[in-house]
C-alpha positions in Angstrom: 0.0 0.0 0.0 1.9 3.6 -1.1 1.9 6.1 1.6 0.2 8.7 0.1 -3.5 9.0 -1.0 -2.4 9.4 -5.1 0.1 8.2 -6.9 -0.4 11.6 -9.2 -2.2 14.7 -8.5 -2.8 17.5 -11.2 -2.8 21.1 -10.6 -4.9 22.6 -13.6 -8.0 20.9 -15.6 -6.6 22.2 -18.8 -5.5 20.2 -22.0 -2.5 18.8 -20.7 -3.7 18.3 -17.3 -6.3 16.0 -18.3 -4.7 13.9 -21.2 -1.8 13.1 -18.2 -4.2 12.4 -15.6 -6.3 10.2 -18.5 -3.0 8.1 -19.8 -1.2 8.1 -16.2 -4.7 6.6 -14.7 -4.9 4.2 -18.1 -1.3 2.9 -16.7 -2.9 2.0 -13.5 -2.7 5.0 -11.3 -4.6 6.7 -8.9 -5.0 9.8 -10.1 -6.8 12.9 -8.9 -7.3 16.8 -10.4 -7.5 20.0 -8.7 -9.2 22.9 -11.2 -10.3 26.4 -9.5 -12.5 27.2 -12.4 -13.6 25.7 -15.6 -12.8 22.2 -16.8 -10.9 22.7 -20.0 -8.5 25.4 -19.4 -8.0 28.2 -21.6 -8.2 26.5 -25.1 -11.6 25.3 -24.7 -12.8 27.9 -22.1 -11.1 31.2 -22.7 -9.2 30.5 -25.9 -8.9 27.9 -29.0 -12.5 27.0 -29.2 -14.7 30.1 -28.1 -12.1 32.7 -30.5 -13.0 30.0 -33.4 -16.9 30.2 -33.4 -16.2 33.9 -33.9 -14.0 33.8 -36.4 -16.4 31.5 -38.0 -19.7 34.1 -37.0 -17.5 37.0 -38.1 -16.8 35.7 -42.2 -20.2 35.6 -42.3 -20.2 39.2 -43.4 -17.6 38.8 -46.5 -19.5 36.1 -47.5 -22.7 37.8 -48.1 -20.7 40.3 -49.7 -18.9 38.1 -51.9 -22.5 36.2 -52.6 -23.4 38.8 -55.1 -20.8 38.1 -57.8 -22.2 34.5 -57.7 -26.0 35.3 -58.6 -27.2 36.0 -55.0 -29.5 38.6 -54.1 -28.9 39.0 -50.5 -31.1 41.1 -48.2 -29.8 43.2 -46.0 -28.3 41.0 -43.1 -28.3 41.7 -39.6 -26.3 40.5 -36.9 -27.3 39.8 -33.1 -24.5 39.7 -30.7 -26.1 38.4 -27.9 -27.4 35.3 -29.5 -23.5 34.5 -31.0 -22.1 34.5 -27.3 -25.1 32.7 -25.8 -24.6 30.2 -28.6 -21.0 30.2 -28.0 -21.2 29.9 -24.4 -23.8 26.3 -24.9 -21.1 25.1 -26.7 -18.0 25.7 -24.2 -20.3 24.6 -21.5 -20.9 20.9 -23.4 -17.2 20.5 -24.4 -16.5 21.4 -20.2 -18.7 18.6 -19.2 -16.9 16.4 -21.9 -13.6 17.1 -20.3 -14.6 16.3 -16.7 -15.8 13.4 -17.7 -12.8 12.3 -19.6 -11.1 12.8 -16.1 -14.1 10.6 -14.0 -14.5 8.1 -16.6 -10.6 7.4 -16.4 -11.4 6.7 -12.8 -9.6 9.7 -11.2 -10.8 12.2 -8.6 -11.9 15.7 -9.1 -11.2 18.2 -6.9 -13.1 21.7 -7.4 -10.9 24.6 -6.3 -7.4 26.3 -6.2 -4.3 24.1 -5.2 -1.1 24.9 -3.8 1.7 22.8 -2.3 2.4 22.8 1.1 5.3 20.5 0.8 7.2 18.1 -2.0 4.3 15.5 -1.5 1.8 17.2 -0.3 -1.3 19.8 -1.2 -3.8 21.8 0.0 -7.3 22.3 -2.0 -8.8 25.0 0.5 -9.6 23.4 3.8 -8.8 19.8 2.2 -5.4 18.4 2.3 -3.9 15.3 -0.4 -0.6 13.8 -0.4 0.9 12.0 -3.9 3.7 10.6 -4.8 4.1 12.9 -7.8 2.8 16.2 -8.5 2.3 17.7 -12.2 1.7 21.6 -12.4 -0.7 22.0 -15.5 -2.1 25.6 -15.0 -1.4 27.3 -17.9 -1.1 31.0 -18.5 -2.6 34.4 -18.4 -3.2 37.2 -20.8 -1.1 40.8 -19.2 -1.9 44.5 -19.6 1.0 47.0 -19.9 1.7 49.1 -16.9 0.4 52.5 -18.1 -2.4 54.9 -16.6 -6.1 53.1 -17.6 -5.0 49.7 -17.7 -8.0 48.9 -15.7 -10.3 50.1 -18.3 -9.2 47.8 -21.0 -10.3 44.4 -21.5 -8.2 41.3 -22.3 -8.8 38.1 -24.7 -11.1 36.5 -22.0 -13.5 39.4 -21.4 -13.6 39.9 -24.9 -15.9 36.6 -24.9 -18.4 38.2 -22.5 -19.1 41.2 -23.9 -22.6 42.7 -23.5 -23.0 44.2 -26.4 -20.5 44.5 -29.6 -18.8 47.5 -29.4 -18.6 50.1 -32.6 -15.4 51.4 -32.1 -12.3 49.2 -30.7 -8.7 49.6 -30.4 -6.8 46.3 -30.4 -3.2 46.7 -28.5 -0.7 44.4 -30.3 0.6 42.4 -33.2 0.7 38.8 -32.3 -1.6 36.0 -32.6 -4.5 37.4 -30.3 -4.2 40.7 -31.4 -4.2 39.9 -35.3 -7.1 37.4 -34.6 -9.5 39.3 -32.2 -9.2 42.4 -34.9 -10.5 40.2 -37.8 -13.1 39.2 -35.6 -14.5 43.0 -34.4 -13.5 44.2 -37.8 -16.3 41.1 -39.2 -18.7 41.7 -36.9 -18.5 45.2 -37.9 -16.7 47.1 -35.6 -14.6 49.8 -36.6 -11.2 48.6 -35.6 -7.8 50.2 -35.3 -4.6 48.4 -34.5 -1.9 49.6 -32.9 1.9 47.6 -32.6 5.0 49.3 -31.2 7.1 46.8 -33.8 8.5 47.2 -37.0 5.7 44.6 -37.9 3.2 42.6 -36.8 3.9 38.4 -35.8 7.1 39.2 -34.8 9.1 36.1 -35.2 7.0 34.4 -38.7 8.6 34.6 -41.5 8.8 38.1 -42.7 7.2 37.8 -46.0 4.3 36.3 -43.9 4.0 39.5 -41.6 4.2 41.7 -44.5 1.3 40.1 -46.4 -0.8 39.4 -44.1 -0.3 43.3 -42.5 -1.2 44.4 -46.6 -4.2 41.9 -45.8 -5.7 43.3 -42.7 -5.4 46.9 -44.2 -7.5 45.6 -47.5 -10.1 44.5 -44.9 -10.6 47.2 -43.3 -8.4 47.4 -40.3 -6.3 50.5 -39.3 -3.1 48.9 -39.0 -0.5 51.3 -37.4 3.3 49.8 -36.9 5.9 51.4 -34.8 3.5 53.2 -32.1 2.2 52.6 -28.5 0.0 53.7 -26.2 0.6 55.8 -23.1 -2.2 55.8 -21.2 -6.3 55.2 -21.3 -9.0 57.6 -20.2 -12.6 57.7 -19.4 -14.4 60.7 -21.2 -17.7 61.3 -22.1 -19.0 58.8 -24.9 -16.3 56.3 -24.5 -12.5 56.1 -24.1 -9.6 58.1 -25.3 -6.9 56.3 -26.1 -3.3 58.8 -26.0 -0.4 57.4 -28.4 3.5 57.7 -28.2 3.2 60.1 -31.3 0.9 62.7 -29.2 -2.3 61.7 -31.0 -5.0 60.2 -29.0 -8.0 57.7 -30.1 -11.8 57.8 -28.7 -12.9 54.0 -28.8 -15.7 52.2 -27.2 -13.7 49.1 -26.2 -9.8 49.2 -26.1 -8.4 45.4 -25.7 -5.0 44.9 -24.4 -3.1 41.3 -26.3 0.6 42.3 -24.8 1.2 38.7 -23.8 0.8 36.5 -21.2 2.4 34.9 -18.4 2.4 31.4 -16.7 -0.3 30.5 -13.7 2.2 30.2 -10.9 1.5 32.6 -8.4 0.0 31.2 -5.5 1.2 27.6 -6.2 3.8 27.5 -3.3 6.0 26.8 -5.7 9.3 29.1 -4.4 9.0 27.3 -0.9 8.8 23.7 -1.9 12.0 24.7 -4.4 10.6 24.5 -7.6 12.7 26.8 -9.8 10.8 29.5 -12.7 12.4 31.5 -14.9 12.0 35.5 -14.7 8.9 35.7 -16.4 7.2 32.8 -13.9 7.2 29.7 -15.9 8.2 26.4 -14.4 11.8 25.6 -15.6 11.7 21.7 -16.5 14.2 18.9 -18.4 13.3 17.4 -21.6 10.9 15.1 -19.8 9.1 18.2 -18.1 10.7 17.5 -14.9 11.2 20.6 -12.5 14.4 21.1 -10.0 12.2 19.2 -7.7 12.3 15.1 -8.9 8.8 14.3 -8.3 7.3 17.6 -9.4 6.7 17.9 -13.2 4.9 21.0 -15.6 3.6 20.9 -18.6 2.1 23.4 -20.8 1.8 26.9 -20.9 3.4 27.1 -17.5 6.2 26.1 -18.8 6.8 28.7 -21.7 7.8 26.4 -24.1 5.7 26.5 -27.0 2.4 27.5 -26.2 0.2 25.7 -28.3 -3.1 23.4 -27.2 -1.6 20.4 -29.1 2.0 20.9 -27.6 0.2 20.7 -23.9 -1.5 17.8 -24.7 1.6 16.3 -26.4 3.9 16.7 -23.3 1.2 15.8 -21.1 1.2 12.7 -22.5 4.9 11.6 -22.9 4.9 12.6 -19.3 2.3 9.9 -18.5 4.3 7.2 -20.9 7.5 8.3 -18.9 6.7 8.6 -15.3 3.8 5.6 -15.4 4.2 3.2 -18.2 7.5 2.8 -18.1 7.8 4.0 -21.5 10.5 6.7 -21.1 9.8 9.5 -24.2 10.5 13.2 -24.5 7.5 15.7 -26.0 9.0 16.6 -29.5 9.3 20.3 -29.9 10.6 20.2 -33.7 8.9 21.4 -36.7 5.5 22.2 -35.1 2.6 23.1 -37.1 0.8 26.7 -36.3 -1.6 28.7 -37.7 -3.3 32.4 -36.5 -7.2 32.2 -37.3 -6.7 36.5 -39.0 -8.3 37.1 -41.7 -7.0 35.8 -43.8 -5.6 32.9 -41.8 -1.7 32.0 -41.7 -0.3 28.7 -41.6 3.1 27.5 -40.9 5.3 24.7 -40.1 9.3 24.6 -40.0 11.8 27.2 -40.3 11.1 30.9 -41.9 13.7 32.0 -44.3 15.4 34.3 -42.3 16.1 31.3 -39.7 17.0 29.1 -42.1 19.6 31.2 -43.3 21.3 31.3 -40.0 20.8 27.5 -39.5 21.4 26.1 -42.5 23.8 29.6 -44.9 22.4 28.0 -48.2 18.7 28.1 -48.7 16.4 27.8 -52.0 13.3 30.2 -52.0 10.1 29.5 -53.5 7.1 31.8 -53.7 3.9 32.8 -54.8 1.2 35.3 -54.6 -2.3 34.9 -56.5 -5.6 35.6 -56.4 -7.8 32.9 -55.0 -10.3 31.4 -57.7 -13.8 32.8 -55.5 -12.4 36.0 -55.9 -12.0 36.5 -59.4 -16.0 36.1 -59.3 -16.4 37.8 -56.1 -14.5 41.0 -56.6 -12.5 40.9 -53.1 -9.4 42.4 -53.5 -7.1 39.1 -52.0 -4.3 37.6 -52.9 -2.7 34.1 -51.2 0.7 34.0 -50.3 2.8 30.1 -50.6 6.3 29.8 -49.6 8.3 27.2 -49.3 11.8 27.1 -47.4 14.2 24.0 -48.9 17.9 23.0 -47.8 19.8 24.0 -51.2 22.4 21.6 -50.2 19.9 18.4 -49.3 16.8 19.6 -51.3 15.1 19.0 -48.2 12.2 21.4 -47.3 12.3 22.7 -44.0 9.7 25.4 -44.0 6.2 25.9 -45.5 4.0 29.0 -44.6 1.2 30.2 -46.8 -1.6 33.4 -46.0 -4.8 32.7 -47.6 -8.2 30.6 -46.8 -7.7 27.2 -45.1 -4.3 28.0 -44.2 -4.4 26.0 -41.1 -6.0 23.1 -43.1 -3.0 23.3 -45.9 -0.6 23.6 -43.5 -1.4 20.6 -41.3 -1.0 18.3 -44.4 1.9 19.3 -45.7 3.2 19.2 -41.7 3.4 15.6 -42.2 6.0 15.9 -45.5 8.1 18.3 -43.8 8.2 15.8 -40.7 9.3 13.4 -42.6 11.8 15.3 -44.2 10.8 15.4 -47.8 12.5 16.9 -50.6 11.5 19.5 -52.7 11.7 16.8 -55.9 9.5 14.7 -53.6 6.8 17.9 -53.5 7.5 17.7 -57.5 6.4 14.2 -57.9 3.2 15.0 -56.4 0.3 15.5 -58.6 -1.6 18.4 -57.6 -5.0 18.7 -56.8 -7.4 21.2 -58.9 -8.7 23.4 -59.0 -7.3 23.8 -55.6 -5.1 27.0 -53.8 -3.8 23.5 -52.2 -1.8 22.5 -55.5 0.7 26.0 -55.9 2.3 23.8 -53.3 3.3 20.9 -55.7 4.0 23.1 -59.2 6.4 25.7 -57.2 9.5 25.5 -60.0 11.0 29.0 -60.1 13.1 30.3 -57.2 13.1 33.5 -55.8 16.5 35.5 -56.8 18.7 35.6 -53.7 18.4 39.2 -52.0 21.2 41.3 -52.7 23.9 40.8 -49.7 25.3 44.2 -48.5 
C-alpha cells in the first residue's frame, strides 16, 4: 500500500492536465485533479475554441458580400450579438462537461478549487489536504496588460468573450496572434477597428514575407493597421475612451483590448517554498521530460513557456504519462510544429522561416507565390494568397512551409506531415496536384526567388 493517497495529482483541468491524468490513470494510477475554475483550461474555455466560433460568425459578413458576384441577391443581413455569445457559451459549457468526464471516466478524482503545495508530496485544495507521490503543475497561462495609466479600463482576450454588447469602435493593443485574430473578428462583426503595434511589424518572429502580407491583408479588410507606435495611457471621457499614443495623437474608442502577452499561472502555487525553480517571467523551468528542480514535481504546458500551443500541452502531457507511469520513457518533441493564426485571412506554418533558415542552415532555395484565389475573381475581393516554401539548397530537403490565404491552417497541417518526414523538394514535385485547388501551388512551385542582394 503507497503512503500517500495518489500516486499523481494535477494542478490545472486544462488540456495537458487532463490527457496526463487520463494516460497516467490508463497505466494503473490513482489519479486525482484540482481545477479552480472551468474544466478545459484556456483552449476550450477562454481560448482555442470560443475565438474560433467567432471567427467562423464574423466571415459571415464577407461572405454575403462576396455572394453577389455568384448570382445571390442578399437582403440586408443583420447580426445579433447576444445570440453568438449565448450560442458560444452552450457550446464551451458541453465540451467542459466532456472534459470532466474524460477525467471521471478514467477513474480519477476531481477536486473543485485552487491548489497549492504545502510541501514536495503534499497539497492543500482549501480546507482539504492530499498527499501524492508525484505532482504535475498543468495551469497554464494568463493574458497581461501593460503598466500605463487606464489599464483597468481595457479588456483582455477572456472578457472579450463576455461582452454585452459589440462594441462600434475598438482599439486592439498588439501584433501577435490574439491581437491579429481578435481584430479580424471585431472588424467582421462590424466594428470599426484600429490596431496599434510598437514593432516594425506585426507576428514578430514568422517569416517576414508572412508578416508583410498578411499586414497588406488586414489593411485591404478594413483594419487600421499602425506599426511602430504605442499607447501611453487610457482615459474615461464622455462617450467612451480616449486612447493617448506615443506620437501625441489620441483615439476615442468604445472598447480598447490589451493582447501584450501573457504569463504562466504560478503565483500562489507555493512553488518558491517547496524549491521549484521559474524563470523570470514565472514559468516552471523543466528537463526534456518536463521534470522541474524538484524530482517528483513535473509541468507541462503553458506554464512552462515552451511553446504555447493546445496540441503541444497535450503532447507533453502525454509523454509525461508514458515516462513517469508506463515505463515508456519519451520526450515531447518540440521540432517542426505546425501553427496557424485564425486572422483574416488565416496563416499557416510549419518549420523554419527563411530568415532562420539562413542562420541555421547559410544555403537556402526560396520558393514563392502570390495569387488571387479562384472565389475571388468572381467575387471581386481584392485578395491575394501567399505560398512559400523554405528548402535546404544543399539536401533539397524542405524545412519550412507558410502560406496566408483561406484554409491555411487546413493546408498547412498536411503538408506538416511531408516536412516531418523530411521530404524533398523533388518529392513535393512528384506530387500531382489537386485542382482546381489553392492546395496545388504547393506541388507546381519551379522557379526560385533570386537571392536578396547581400550588402
Amino acid at each position: 500500500m503507497s503512503q500517500y493517497d495518489f500516486d499523481l495529482f494535477v494542478i490545472g483541468g486544462g488540456s495537458g492536465g487532463v490527457r496526463a491524468g487520463r494516460i497516467a490513470a490508463g497505466h494503473g494510477a490513482r489519479v486525482a485533479v484540482a481545477e479552480e475554475y472551468r474544466y478545459g483550461g484556456t483552449c476550450v474555455i477562454r481560448g482555442c475554441v470560443p475565438k474560433k466560433l467567432l471567427v467562423y460568425g464574423s466571415e459571415f459578413s464577407h461572405a454575403f458580400e462576396d455572394a453577389a458576384g455568384f448570382g445571390w441577391t442578399v437582403p440586408p443581413a443583420r447580426f445579433d450579438w447576444a445570440t453568438m455569445i449565448a450560442n458560444k457559451d452552450k457550446e464551451i459549457g458541453r465540451l467542459e462537461k466532456i472534459y470532466r468526464g474524460l477525467f471521471e471516466n478514467a477513474g480519477a478524482k476531481t477536486f473543485d478549487g485552487r491548489a497549492a503545495l504545502k510541501d514536495a508530496h503534499t497539497v492543500a485544495i482549501g480546507e482539504t489536504t492530499v498527499t501524492a507521490e508525484t505532482i504535475l503543475i498543468a495551469t497554464g497561462g494568463r493574458p497581461t496588460k501593460p503598466a500605463i495609466p487606464g489599464a483597468e479600463l481595457m479588456i483582455s482576450s477572456n472578457e472579450a468573450f463576455h461582452l454585452p454588447a459589440l462594441p462600434k469602435r475598438v482599439v486592439v493593443i498588439g501584433g501577435g496572434y490574439i491581437a491579429c485574430e481578435f481584430a479580424g473578428i471585431f472588424n467582421g462583426f462590424g466594428s470599426q477597428v484600429t490596431q496599434l503595434y510598437r514593432g516594425e511589424q506585426i507576428l514578430r518572429g514568422f517569416d517576414a514575407d508572412i508578416r508583410s502580407h498578411l499586414a497588406g491583408e488586414l489593411v485591404k479588410s478594413g483594419i487600421d493597421l499602425r506599426v511602430k507606435i504605442d499607447v501611453t495611457a487610457v482615459e474615461k471621457v464622455a462617450g467612451g475612451l480616449l486612447v493617448h499614443l506615443t506620437d501625441g495623437s489620441s483615439l476615442e474608442a468604445d472598447c480598447v483590448m490589451a493582447a501584450t502577452g501573457r504569463q504562466p499561472n504560478t503565483d500562489g502555487l507555493g512553488l518558491e517554498a517547496v524549491g521549484v525553480k521559474t524563470d523570470a517571467d514565472g514559468a516552471v523551468v523543466v528537463d526534456e521530460y518536463s521534470r522541474s528542480s524538484i524530482g517528483n514535481i513535473y509541468a507541462v504546458g503553458d506554464v512552462t513557456n515552451r511553446i504555447n500551443l493546445t496540441p503541444v500541452a497535450i503532447r507533453e502531457g502525454h509523454a509525461f504519462a508514458d515516462t513517469v507511469f508506463g515505463k515508456k520513457p519519451r520526450k515531447a518533441d518540440h521540432t517542426d510544429v505546425p501553427a496557424a493564426v485564425f486572422s483574416q485571412p488565416p496563416v499557416g506554418t510549419v518549420g523554419l522561416s527563411e530568415e532562420a533558415a539562413r542562420k541555421a542552415y547559410g544555403e537556402v532555395d526560396i520558393y514563392r507565390t502570390t495569387f488571387r484565389p479562384m472565389r475571388a475573381t468572381i467575387s471581386g475581393r481584392d485578395e491575394r494568397i501567399l505560398m512559400k516554401l523554405v528548402v535546404d539548397a544543399r539536401s533539397d530537403r524542405v524545412i519550412g512551409a507558410h502560406m496566408v490565404g483561406p484554409e491555411a491552417g487546413e493546408i498547412i497541417q498536411g503538408l506538416a506531415i511531408a516536412i516531418k518526414a523530411k521530404a524533398t523538394k523533388a518529392d513535393f514535385d512528384a506530387t500531382v496536384g489537386i485542382h482546381p485547388t489553392a492546395a496545388e501551388e504547393f506541388v507546381t512551385l519551379r522557379e526560385k526567388v533570386r537571392e536578396p542582394v547581400k550588402a
